[in-house]
N, C-alpha and C positions, 0 to 999 in steps of 0.2 A: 671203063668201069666207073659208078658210082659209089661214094663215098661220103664221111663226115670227118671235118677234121674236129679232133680232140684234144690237142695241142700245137700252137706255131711259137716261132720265135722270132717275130719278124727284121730283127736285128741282124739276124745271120742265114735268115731267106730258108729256115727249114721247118716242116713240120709233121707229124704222125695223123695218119687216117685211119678209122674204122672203115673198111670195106663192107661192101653191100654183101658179097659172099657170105660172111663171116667169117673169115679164115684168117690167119696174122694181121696185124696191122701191118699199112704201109704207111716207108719212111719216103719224105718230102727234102728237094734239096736242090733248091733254083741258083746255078752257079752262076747265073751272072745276079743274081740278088744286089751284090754288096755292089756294082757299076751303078746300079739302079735306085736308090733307096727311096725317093721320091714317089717311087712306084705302089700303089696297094699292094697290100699280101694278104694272107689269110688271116683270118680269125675263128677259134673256138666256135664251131654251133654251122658255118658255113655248110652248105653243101655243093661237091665239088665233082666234076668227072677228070678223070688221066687216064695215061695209059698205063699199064701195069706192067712188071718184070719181074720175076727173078734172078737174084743173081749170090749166087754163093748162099742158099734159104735164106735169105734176105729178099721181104717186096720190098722196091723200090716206086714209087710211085713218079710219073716223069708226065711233060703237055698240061698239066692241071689247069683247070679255069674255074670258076666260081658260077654256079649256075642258080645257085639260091643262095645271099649276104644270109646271116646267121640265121637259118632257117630251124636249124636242129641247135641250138643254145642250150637248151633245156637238156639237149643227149647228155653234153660234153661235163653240165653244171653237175648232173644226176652221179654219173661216174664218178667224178671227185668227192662227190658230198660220201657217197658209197664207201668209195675209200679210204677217206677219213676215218667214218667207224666201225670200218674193219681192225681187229687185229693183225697186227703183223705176226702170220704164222707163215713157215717156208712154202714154195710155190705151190706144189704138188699137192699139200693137206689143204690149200685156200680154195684150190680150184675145185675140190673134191668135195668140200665143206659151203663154200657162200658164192658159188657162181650165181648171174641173175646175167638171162639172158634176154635183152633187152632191142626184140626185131627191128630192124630199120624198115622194114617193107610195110610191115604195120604202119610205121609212122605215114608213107604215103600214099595207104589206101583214105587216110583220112579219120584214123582212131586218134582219141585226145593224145596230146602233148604229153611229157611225164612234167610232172612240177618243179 
């Protein structure tokens, strides 16, 4: 599967992908990370392929590699900026009320960037 990552933490080798599906996110979580710290890891906006899992309704995302360095920036900047000015109202009214569904596949036919 492809993806984008939306958050890493490259100090403890983990991070969250929006999938191309669009279904859950998946979580990111390179156990030998911390053997390795010398090593690159992700960054916000990357775009990435893994293998995908479930396990327990949890995606797990697992094999990840970097196939475009911050390609989608703008994805991961767009979503924060988003939810900053949202109201914090419980999950179920937010979802119901200011979802914006923002296609990744779009982005690789080649439509503008988001700002």
């Amino acid at each position: 599967m492809f993806g984008v990552i939306l958050w890493s933490d490259p100090e403890v080798g983990k991070a969250v992908i929006w999938c191309e599906d669009h279904g859950d996110l998946a979580y990111y979580e390179d156990a030998e990370h911390s053997a390795n710290l010398d090593r690159l890891f992700f960054d916000p906006g990357d775009y990435v392929e893994f293998d995908l899992c479930v396990d327990n309704e949890l995606r797990r995302a697992s094999n990840a590699h970097t196939i475009l360095a911050a390609e989608y920036r703008s994805v991961a900047h767009t979503l924060n900026r988003v939810r900053a000015h949202t109201p914090h109202l419980p999950v179920a009214e937010e979802a119901a009320t200011s979802a914006q569904v923002i296609h990744l596949t779009d982005h690789l036919r080649g439509s503008p960037q988001l700002a």
